[in-house]
C-alpha positions in Angstrom: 65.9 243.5 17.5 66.6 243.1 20.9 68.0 240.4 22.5 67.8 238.7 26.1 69.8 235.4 27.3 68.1 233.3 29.8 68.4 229.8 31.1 65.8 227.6 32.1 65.5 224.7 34.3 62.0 223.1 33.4 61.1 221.3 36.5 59.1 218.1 37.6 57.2 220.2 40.0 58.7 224.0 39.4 60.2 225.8 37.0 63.2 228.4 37.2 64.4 231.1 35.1 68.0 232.5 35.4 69.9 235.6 33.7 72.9 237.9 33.9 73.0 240.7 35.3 75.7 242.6 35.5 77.9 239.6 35.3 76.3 237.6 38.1 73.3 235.0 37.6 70.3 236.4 38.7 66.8 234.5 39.3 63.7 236.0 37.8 60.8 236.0 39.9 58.3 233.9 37.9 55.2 234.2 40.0 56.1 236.6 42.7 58.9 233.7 43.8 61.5 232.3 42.8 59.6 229.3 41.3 56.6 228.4 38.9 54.9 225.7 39.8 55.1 223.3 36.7 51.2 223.1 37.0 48.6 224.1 34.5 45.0 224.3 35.4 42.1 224.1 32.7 39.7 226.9 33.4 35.7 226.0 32.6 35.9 228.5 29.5 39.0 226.0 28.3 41.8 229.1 29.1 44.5 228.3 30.8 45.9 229.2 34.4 49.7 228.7 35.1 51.4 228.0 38.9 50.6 229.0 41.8 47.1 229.9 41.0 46.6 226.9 39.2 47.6 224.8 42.4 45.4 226.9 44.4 42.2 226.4 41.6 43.3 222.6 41.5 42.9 221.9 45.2 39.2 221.8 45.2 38.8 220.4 41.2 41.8 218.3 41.0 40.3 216.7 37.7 41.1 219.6 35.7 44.7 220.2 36.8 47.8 218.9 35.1 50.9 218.9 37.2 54.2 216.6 37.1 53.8 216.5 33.1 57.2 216.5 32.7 57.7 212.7 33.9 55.9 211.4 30.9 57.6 214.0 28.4 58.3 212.1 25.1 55.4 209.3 25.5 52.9 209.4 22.7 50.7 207.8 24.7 50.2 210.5 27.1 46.9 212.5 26.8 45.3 215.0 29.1 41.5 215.5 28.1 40.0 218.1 30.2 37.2 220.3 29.6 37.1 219.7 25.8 40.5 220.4 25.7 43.8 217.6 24.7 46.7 218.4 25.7 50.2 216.3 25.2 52.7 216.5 28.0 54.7 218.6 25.5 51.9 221.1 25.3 51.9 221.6 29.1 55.3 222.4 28.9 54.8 225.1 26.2 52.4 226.6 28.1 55.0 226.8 31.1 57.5 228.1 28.9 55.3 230.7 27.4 54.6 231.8 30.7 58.1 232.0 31.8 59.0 234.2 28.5 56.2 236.7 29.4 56.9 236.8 32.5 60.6 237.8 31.6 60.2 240.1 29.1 57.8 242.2 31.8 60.3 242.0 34.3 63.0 243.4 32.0 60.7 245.9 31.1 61.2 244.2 27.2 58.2 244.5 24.2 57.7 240.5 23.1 57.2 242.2 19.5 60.8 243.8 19.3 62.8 241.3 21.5 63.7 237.5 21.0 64.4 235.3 23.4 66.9 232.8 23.6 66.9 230.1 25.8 69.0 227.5 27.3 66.7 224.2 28.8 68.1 221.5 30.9 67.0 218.4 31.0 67.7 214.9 33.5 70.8 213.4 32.2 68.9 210.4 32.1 66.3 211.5 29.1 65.8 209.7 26.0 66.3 211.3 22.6 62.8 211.8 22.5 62.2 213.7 25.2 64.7 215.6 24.7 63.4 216.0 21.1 60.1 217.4 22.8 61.5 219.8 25.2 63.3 221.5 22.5 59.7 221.0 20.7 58.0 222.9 23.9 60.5 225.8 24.1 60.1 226.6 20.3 56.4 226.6 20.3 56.5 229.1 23.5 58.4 231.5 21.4 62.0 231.1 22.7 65.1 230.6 20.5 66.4 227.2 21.8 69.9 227.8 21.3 71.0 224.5 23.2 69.8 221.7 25.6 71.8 220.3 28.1 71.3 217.8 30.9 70.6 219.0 34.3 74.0 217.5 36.1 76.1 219.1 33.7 74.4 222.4 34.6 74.6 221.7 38.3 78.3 220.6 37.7 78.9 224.1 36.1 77.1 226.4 38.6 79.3 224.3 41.7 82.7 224.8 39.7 82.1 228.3 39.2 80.8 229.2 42.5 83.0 226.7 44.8 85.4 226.2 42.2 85.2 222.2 42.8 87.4 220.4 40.2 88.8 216.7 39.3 85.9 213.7 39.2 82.5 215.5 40.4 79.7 213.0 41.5 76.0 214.4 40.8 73.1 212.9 42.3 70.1 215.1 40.8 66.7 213.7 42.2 63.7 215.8 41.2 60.0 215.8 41.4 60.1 213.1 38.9 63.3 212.1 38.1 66.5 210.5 39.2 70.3 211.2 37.3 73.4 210.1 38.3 76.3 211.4 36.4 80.1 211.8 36.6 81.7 214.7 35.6 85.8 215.5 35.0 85.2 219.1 35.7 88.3 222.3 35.2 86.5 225.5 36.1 89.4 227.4 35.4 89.1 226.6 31.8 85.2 226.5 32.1 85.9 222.8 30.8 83.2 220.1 32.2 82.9 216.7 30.2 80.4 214.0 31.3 82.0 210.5 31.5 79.1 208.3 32.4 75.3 208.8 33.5 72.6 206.3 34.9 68.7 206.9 36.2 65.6 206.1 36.4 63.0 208.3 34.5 60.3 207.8 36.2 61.7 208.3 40.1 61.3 211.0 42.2 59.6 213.4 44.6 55.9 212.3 43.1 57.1 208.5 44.2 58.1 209.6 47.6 54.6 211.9 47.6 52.2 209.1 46.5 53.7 206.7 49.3 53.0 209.4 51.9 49.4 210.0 50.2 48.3 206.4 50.2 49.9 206.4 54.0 47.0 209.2 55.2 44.3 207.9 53.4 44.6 204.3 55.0 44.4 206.7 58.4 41.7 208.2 57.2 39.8 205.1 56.8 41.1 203.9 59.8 38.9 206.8 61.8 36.5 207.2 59.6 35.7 203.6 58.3 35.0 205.2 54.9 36.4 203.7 51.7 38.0 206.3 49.9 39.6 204.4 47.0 36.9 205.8 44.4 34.5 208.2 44.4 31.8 205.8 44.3 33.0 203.8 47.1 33.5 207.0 49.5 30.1 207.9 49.2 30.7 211.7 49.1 29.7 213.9 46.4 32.3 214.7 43.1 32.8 218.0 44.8 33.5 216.8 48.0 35.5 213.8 47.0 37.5 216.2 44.9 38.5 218.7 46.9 39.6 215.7 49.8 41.8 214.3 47.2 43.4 218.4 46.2 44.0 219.1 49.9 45.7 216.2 50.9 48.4 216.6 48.5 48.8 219.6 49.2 48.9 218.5 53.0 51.2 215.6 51.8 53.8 217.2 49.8 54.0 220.0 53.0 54.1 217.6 55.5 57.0 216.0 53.0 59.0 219.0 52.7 58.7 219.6 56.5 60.2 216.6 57.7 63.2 217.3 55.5 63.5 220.3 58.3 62.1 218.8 61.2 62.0 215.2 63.2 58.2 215.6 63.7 54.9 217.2 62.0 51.9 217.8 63.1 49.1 217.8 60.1 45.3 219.0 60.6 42.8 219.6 57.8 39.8 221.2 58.9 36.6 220.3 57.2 37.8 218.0 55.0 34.3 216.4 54.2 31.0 216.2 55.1 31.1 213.1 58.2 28.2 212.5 60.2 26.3 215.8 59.9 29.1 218.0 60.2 32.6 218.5 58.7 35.6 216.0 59.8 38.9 217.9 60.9 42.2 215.4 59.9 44.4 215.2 62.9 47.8 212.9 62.4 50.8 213.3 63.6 54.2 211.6 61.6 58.1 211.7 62.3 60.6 211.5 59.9 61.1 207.6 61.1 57.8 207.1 60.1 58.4 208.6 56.7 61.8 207.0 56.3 59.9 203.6 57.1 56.9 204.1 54.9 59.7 205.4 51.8 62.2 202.4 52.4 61.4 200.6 49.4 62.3 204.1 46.9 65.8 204.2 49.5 66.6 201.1 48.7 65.8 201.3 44.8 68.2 204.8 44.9 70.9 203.4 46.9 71.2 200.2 44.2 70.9 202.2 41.4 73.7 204.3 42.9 75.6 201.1 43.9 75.3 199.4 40.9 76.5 203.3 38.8 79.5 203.5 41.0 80.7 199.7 40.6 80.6 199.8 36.6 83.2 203.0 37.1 87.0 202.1 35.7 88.2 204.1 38.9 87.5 203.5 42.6 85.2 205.4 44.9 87.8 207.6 46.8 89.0 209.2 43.1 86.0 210.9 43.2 86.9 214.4 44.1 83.6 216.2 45.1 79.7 215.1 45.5 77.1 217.6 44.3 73.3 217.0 45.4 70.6 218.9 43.2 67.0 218.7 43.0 64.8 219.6 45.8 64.3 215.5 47.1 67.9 215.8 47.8 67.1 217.6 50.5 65.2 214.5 52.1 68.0 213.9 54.8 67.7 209.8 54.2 69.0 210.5 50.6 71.9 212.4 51.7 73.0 210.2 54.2 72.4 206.9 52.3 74.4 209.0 49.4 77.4 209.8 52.0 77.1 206.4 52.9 78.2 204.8 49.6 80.9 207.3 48.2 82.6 207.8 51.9 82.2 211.3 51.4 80.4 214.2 52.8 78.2 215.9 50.1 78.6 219.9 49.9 75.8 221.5 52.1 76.2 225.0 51.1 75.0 225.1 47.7 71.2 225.9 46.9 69.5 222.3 45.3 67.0 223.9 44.1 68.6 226.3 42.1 71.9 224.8 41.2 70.8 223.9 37.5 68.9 226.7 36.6 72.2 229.1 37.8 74.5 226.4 35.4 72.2 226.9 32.4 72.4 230.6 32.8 76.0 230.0 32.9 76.4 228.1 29.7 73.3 230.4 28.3 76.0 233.4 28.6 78.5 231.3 26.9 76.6 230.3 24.0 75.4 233.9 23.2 78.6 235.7 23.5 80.4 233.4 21.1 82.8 231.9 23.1 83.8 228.6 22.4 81.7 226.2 24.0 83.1 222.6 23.6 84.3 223.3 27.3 80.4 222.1 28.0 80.2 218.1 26.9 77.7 216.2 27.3 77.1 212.6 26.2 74.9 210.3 25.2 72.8 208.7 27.6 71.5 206.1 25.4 72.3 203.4 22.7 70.9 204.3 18.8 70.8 201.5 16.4 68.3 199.8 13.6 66.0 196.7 14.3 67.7 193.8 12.6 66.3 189.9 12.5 69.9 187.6 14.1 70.1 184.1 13.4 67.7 183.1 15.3 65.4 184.8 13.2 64.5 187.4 16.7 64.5 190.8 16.1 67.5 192.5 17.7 68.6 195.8 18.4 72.0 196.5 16.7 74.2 199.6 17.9 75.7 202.3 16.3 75.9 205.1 18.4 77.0 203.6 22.1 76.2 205.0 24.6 78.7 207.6 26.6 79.7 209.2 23.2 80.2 212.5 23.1 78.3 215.3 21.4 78.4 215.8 18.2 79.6 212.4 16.8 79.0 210.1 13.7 79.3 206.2 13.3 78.6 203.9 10.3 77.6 200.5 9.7 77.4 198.0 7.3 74.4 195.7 6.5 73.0 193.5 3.8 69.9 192.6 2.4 67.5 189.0 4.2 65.8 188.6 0.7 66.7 187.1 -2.8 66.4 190.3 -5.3 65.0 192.6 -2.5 64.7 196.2 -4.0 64.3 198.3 -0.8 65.6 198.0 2.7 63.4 199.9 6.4 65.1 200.5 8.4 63.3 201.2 11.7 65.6 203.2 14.2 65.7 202.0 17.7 67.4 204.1 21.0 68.0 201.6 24.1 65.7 201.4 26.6 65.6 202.1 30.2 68.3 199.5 31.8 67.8 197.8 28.8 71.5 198.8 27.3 72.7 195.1 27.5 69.5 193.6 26.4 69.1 192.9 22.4 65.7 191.9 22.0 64.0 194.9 20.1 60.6 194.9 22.5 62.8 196.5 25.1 64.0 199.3 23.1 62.2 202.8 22.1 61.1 203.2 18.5 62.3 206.3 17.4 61.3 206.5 13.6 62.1 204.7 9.9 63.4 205.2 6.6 62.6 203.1 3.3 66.0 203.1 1.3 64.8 202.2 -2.1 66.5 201.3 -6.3 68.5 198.5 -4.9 70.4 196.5 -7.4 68.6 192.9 -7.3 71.0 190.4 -5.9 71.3 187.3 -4.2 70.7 187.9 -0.2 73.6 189.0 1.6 75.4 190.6 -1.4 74.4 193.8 -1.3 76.2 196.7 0.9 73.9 199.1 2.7 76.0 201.6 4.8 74.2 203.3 7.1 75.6 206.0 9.4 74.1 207.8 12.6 75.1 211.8 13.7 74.5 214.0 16.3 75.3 217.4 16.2 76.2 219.5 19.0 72.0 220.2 19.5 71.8 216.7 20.0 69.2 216.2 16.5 69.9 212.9 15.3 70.5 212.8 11.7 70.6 209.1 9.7 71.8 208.4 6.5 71.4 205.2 4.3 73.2 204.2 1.4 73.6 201.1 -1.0 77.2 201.2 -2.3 76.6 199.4 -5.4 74.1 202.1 -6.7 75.1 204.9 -4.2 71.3 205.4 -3.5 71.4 207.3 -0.7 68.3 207.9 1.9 68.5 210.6 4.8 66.0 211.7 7.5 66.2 214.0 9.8 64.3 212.9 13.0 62.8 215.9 14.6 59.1 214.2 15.3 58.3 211.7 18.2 56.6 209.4 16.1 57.1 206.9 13.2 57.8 208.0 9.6 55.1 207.4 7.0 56.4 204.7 4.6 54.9 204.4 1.2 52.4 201.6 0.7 54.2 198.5 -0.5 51.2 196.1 -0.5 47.5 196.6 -0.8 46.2 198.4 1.9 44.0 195.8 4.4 41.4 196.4 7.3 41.8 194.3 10.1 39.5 193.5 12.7 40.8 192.5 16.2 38.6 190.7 18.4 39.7 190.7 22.2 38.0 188.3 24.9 37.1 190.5 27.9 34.7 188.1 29.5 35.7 187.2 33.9 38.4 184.9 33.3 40.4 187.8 31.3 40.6 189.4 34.9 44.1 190.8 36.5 47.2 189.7 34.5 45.9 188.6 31.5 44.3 191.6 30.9 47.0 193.6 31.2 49.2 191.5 29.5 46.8 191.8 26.7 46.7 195.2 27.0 50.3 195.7 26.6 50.4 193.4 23.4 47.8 195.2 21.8 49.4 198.6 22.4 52.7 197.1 20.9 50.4 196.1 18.0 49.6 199.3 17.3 52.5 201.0 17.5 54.9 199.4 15.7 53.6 196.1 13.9 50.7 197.6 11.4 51.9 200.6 9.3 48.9 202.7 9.7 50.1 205.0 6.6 48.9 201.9 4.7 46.0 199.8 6.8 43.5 200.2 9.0 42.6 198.4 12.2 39.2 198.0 13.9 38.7 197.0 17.9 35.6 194.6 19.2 35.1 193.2 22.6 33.4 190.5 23.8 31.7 188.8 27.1 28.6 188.2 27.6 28.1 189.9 24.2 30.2 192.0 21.6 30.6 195.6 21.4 31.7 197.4 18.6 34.8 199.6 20.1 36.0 201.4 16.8 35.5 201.0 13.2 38.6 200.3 10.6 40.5 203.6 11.6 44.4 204.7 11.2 44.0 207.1 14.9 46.1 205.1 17.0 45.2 207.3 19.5 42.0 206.6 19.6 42.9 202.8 19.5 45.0 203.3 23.0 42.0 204.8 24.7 39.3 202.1 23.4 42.1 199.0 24.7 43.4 201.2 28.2 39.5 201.7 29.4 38.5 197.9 28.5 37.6 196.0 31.7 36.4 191.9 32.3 33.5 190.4 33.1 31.1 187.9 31.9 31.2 185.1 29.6 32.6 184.2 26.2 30.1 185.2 23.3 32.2 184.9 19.9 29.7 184.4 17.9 28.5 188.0 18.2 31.7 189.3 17.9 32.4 187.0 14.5 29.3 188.7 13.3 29.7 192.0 14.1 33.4 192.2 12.3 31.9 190.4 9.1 29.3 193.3 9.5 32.5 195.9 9.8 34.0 194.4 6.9 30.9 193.6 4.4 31.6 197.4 3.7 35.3 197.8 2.6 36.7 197.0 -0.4 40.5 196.7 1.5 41.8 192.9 2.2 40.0 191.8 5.1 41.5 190.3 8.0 40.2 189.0 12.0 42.3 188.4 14.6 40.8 186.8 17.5 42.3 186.3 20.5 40.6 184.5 23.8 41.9 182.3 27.2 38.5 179.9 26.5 36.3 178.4 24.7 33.2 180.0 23.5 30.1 179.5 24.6 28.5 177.5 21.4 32.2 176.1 19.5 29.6 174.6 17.1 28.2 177.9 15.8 31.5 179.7 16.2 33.0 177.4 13.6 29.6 178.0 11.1 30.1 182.0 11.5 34.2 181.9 10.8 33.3 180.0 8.2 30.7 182.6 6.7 33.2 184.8 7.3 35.7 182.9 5.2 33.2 182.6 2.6 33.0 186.3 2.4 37.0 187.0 1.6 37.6 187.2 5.4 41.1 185.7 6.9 40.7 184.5 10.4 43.2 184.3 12.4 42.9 182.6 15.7 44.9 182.9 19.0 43.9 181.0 22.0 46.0 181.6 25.2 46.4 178.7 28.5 44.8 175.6 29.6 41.2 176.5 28.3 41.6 177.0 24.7 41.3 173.3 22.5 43.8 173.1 20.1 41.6 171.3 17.7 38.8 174.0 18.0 41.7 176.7 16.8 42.3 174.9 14.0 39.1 175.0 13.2 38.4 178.3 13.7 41.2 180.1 11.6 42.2 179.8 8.0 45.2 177.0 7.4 48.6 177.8 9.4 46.3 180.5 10.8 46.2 179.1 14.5 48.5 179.7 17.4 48.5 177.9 21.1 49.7 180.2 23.6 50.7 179.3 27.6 50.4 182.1 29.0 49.0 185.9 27.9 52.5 187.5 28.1 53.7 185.9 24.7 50.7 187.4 23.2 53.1 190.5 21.5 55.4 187.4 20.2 52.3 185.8 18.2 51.2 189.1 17.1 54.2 189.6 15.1 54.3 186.1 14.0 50.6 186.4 12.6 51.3 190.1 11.0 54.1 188.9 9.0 52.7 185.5 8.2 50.1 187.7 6.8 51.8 189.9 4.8 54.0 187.4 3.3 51.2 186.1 1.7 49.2 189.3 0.3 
């Protein structure tokens, strides 16, 4: 079988392809350019249109076009439903990929059914194990051979030694459509040796943020002239059409007018026939300078500059040791960015090199490495984040605790010891961790990543504390995370091998139980506590109920209940029922006590409520008779009442014995919910 090399720079906002020829990197025109736009439009018939087109198509239906998927790469939360179609942001980016392999093999002149392609991604520095997990994911299910991943600096660092042979300590600052990487790099391009020292970001930073700002800026102009609310489409007035294709063309005059000013001190913008305004169409006139930008963008400057600040202080060496500065992405080319970057490293970045295809001609680089069989430990990258295991300190908080730092190299292996909580306990989970987001110094567990869980079971019973569990954490040089679990008395030994961006299914270790959660949406839920709520419940169900084993049901209530999903282990579904709830109204639990003992009269699982509210009810007096039919009917009530407006005495009342917790405020809401789930299942 044939064979063709490529590297691939999956992009924010475009998408590059890169291979040799004849010795010397060579960009493959991906949709008659250099670039694909990393967009994917949903066509009525449910097909699929890739790039430019699909920019083009999305202008006038912007509901039905996905672009910037990439920032939320790795988040199982993520779901684009369009046109009876439901796509994860790791599905958009096989359908890029695929594109880019087609496209390839036609411009080689290359049969798909006689020729495999392999493939080297990049990916920000800055990525978690997950998404890294998924990219890998994406370029497999387009058909290519993934024969590495590597992060996006190092490939940027590799393309500027080879081409300007820049050596010693190499600053990148890679700023994308989405995200932000810093890294430092000791870098010999004689030896083709590059080795990452440290790296810093922000995932969710970029060329979007600095768009959106500049979006939000027109429209207030727009309603400035027009007096027209254009904040929904019901408030506009305008019909879906026209509403959408408003919304299409000013991004598409916004990320111009974006990439212009980079050029330019001044742009003029008009739109002609924007929207139907006073019997005719409305032409968009506005003029904006670069000061104007810079103004309306200082708050993402100032978020870069401490990030890059803060990354440059933590360094054991001093700013003037750093031999070379290398910008990449295209927002590097914002000139606020490079100056506020000069600024802080006293140095002049190079201007000569091309940002926007820097990493794409570095992964073609190390693409030619890795299929020729040269040695390739000259290419090392490290990792960006902390692994460990959820353990419970003394405090009896659960804590992340380290065993792969981060900065290691790739591949490496740690191990360490733990010990058993319980008297006699046969099994240990362990439930993996990788630090979150600027969260490296932080132990409590709610700021770190789930990243999956093993079950290491035939323990010895002993007294707590006495057994020896080793466990022991690998990388290899793909980056696939391998860990390994072991009691020393027995030599029992437990090993996964994390490939999946979700939890492992443990076996059922207590009789399975539905529970209903009841969530007060009535007017004084409004704003913060909402959201706060929101965010507890989503932490509910993603790492506090093992859905392998129970099943959890969702009712609302206000003014009255409504029944949002039956007992159900989709925890899919559950995200969308809690993201689209809203508040109004009053506080009806009554009907919503009724309607879960309803639910629950049908199972023959353990039954459990959970109701959480910031008030009384409207009629406490007939609450308390319903929990009580409720208890009466093998139904455990668990009440949680949150600020000034929830009686202590009337929680007590309401929930089952020890059943009852007072909150202050909604934000300690994911605090109780643990506290109830394992009060719970301590006594099952």
């Amino acid at each position: 079988m044939d064979t063709v090399t490529i590297g691939i720079d999956l992009g924010t906002t475009n998408t590059l392809a890169c291979y040799m020829k004849k010795g010397k990197p060579t960009l493959v025109k991906l949709d008659d350019a250099k670039m694909l736009r990393s967009a994917l439009y949903v066509e009525p018939d449910g097909s699929f249109t890739i790039g430019y087109d699909a920019m083009v198509k999305g202008t006038g239906d912007p509901d039905n076009l996905i672009r910037s998927s990439k920032t939320y790469m790795g988040d199982p939360l993520k779901q684009y439903k369009m046109r009876g179609k439901s796509l994860t942001p790791t599905d958009v980016a096989a359908e890029i990929l695929r594109q880019v392999k087609a496209t390839v093999l036609k411009k080689l002149k290359k049969s798909e059914d006689d020729t495999a392609v392999k493939a080297v991604i990049t990916v920000p520095a800055y990525f978690s194990g997950k998404q890294k997990t998924e990219t890998k994911k994406a370029g497999e299910r387009a058909g290519l051979e993934v024969i590495r991943i590597i992060t996006e600096p190092m490939a940027a660092a590799v393309a500027a030694g080879r081409t300007k042979e820049l050596k010693g300590k190499l600053l990148v600052v890679d700023i994308g459509g989405g995200t932000f990487d810093l890294s430092i790099l000791e870098a010999d391009p004689l030896n083709e040796e590059y080795k990452a020292i440290d790296t810093a970001g922000d995932r969710r930073l970029g060329g979007d943020d600095f768009d959106q700002l500049l979006y939000d800026y027109f429209l207030e102009r727009l309603s400035e002239k027009t007096g027209m609310d254009f904040s929904t489409l019901a408030a506009s007035g305008l019909d879906e059409k026209d509403y959408g294709s408003l919304r299409g063309r000013l991004a598409d005059a916004v990320e111009g007018t974006k990439v212009a000013l980079s050029e330019s001190t001044e742009e003029e913008v008009s739109i002609a026939n924007l929207f139907p305004y006073k019997g005719s169409q409305y032409t968009f006139d506005i003029v904006v300078d670069r000061e104007q930008f810079d103004e309306i963008c200082q708050d993402l400057y100032q978020k870069i500059s401490a990030k890059l600040e803060k990354f440059l202080q933590k360094q054991p060496f001093s700013v003037e040791q750093i031999d070379s500065v290398i910008l990449a992405g295209g927002s590097c080319y914002i000139p606020r960015i490079r100056a506020e970057v000069e600024r802080l490293v006293h140095k002049q970045a190079d201007t000569e090199l091309s940002l926007d295809t820097l990493v794409v001609t570095g992964a073609c680089i190390v693409a030619e490495h890795e299929s020729s069989g040269i040695e390739t430990k000259g290419f090392q990258d490290i990792v960006s984040h902390s692994m460990g295991i959820e353990v419970v300190n003394d405090e009896g908080k659960s804590v992340l605790s380290k065993i792969l730092p981060k900065g290691l190299p790739y591949p490496c292996e740690q191990t360490r010891n733990y010990t058993t909580a319980v008297d006699n306990q046969k099994e240990v989970e362990l439930n993996i961790y990788e630090a979150g987001s600027d969260a490296e110094e932080i132990p409590d567990i709610r700021c770190h990543d789930l990243y999956g869980s093993i079950t290491l079971g035939g323990i010895r019973p002993a007294p707590k504390g006495k057994p020896v569990i080793t466990v022991t954490f690998s990388y290899d040089e793909s980056q696939t995370l391998k860990v390994t679990a072991e009691d020393q008395d027995t030599h029992i030994r437990q090993e996964i091998l994390i490939q999946e961006n979700k939890r492992v299914a443990l076996k059922p270790k207590q009789p399975p139980i539905d529970f209903m959660l009841l969530l007060d949406t009535s007017g004084s839920m409004m704003g913060n506590p909402l959201t706060e709520a929101k965010k507890a419940c989503y932490a509910l169900i993603d790492g506090m109920l093992d859905f392998s084993v129970h099943r959890l049901g969702l009712v609302s209530f206000a003014n009255s209940a409504q029944l949002l999903l039956s007992p159900s282990q989709n925890k899919q579904d559950m995200c969308n029922k809690i993201a689209g709830l809203s508040a109004q109204g009053g506080t009806d639990m009554v009907s919503a006590l009724d309607m879960a003992d309803r639910v629950l009269s049908n199972t023959m699982h353990g039954k459990v409520v959970i109701v959480v509210s910031d008030g009384d009810p409207y009629s406490p007096g007939d609450t308390l008779k319903t929990a009580q039919s409720l208890r009466s009917h093998g139904v455990r009530v668990v009440a949680i009442g949150v600020g000034r407006g929830v009686r202590e005495e009337f929680l007590r009342q309401l929930a089952d014995k020890g059943d009852a917790y007072k909150l202050d405020n909604m934000n300690k809401l994911e605090a109780a919910f643990r506290t109830a789930i394992s009060a719970i299942m301590e006594k099952i």
